[in-house]
N, C-alpha and C positions, 0 to 999 in steps of 0.2 A: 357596692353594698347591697343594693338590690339584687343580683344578680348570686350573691352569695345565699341570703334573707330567701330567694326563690329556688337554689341549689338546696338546701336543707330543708325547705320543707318537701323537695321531692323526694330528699333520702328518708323523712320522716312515712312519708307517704309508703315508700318502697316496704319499710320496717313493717307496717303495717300490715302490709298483705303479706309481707313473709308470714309474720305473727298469725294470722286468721286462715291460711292456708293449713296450719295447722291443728286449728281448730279440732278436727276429729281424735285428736292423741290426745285430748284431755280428758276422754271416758277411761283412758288407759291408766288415769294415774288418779283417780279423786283422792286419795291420799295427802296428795301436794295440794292442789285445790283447797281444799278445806283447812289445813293447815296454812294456808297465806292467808286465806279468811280471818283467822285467826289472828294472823301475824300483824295483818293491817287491819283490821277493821274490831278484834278481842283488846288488842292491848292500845288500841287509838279510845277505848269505852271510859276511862275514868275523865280526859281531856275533854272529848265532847259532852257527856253530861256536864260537867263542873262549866263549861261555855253554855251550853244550853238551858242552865238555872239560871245564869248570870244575867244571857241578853233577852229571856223571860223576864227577871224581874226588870231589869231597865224599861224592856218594850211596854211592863206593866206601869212603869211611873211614868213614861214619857206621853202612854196612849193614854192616860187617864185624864194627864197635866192639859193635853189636846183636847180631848172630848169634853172635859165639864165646861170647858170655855163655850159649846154649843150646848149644853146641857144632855146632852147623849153617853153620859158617865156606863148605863146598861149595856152599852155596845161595846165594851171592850172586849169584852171574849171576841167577838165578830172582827176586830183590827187584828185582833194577836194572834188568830188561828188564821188569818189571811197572810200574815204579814210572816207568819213561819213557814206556812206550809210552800207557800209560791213564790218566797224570797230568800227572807233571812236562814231557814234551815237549811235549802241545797247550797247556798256560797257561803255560808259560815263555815258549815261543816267539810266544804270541799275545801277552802283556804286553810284549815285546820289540818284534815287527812294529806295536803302536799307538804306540810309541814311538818309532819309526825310522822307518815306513814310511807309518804312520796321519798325523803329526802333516806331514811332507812333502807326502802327499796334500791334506790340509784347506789349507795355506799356497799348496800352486799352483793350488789352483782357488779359493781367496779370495781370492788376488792378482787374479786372472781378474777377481772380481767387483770390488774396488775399481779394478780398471783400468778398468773399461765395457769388457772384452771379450766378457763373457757377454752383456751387454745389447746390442753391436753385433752379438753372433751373433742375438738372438731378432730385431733391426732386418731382416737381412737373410734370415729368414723358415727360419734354422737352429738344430732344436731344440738350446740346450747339454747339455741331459741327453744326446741321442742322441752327439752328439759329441768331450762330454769327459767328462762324471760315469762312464756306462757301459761304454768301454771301463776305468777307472780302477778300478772296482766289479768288472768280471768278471776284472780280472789282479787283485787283490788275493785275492778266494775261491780263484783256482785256485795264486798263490804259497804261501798259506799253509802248504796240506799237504804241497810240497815242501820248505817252510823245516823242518816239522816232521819230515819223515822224514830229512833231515840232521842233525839236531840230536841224534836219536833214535839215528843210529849211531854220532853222534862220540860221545852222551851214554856209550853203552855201551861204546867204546873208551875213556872216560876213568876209567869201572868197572873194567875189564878191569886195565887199565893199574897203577891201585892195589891192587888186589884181587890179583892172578896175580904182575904183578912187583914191589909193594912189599911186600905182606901173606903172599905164599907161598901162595897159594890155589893146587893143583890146576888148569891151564888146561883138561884135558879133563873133570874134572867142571864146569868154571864152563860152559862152552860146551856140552857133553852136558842140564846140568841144565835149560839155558834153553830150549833146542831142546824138549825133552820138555813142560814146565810152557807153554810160552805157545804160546797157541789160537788160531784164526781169529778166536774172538770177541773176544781182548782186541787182538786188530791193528784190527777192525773199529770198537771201541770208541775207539780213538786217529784214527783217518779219521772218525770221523763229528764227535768235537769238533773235528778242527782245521778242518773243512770250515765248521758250527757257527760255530767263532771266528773264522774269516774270512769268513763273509757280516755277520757282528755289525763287527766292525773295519772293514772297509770299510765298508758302510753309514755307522757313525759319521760314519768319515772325509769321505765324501765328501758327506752332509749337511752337515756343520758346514763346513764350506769352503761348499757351494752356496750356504747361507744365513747366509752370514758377514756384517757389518757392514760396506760399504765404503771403513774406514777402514782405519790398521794397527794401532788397540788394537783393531779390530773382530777382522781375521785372527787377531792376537796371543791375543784371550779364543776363539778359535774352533778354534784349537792346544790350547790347556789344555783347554778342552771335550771335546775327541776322547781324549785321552790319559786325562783320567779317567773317564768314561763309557764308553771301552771297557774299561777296566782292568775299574772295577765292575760291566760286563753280564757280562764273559768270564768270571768266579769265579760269578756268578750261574746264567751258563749251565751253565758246569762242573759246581754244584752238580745244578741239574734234570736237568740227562743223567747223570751219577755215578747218582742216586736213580733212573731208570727204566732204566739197565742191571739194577740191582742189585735190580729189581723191589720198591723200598721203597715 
């Protein structure tokens, strides 16, 4: 088992530098680029805001329900612009994008493979990595961080919202205290996971599709593949980046 668990992830590993090897052929095509952009990270846009108002207001009841018990009710803008930017925004929004955006990925380019479209591209002497995994790999990294810096402002308008106009919070202390409390470093700390969580998600994605089973229980276990092995790398990664901001 082990032994298998350490064969794959060198075939993942290999995937990889195929993938970024080819890095320079993406100036050749921003057309596809921009359109997977789109693909994943335009039509992942209704999901994550409608997440991002929701576990705003929660974070607003819950952090409210917290703080008046020490009497620090004016601090919540300062919890909820922590707690989005260097948490809940990069692995909400990344469990959400392997879920919408990951699992979409892996079914069209698995279809690919059970069609012989991939194997007609390698016939006619054109890499598929160059011309469909990589533009699909490079718009999923650069979606990510824009899914998460929307998520990030509806999160905290959905704070705001509970907080100021359900709870009676002060709006210029909420909005003054947040301003003050959060630093370059913890914005820098939110861009670097969601960056982080979207080379991980894509990657997944578009492994498990490349090397799917040419059948449809093949694409089908190739879906589920992506959804949970991204889920379980993005909490994993969360956790080792958490632990060497925090110099543990």
């Amino acid at each position: 088992m082990i032994d298998s668990a350490l064969s794959r992830i060198g075939r993942v590993g290999l995937f990889l530098v195929r993938v970024l090897s080819n890095i320079p052929a993406i100036f050749e095509q921003p057309r596809a680029v921009v359109h997977q952009i789109y693909n994943s990270g335009g039509r992942s846009l209704i999901i994550i805001m409608l997440c991002g108002l929701f576990v705003g207001m929660v974070l607003g009841l819950q952090g409210y329900d917290l703080l008046q018990r020490f009497g620090s009710e004016d601090a919540l803008g300062i919890a909820a612009a922590l707690g989005l930017l260097k948490e809940l925004g990069p692995v909400v929004t990344a469990l959400l994008f392997a879920g919408r955006a990951g699992t979409a990925l892996t079914s069209e380019i698995g279809l690919m493979r059970a069609t012989d479209q991939l194997t007609a591209m390698e016939m006619m002497a054109v890499d598929p990595v160059r011309q469909v995994v990589l533009p699909r790999f490079i718009g999923g990294i650069i979606a990510l961080p824009l899914l998460v810096a929307i998520f990030n402002i509806v999160g905290l308008f959905g704070a705001q919202l509970i907080g100021v106009q359900l709870m009676g919070v002060d709006a210029g202390a909420f909005w003054s205290q947040t301003q003050q409390a959060v630093e370059l470093d913890d914005v820098a700390e939110g861009i670097v996971k969601s960056l982080a969580f979207g080379l991980v998600c894509s990657l997944v994605a578009v492994y498990e599709g490349y090397h799917a089973e040419p059948t449809a229980a093949g694409v089908g276990l190739a879906t589920t593949r992506t959804v949970v092995v991204s889920s379980v790398l993005t909490l994993l990664v969360d956790y080792m980046l958490t632990a060497a901001f925090l110099g543990a």
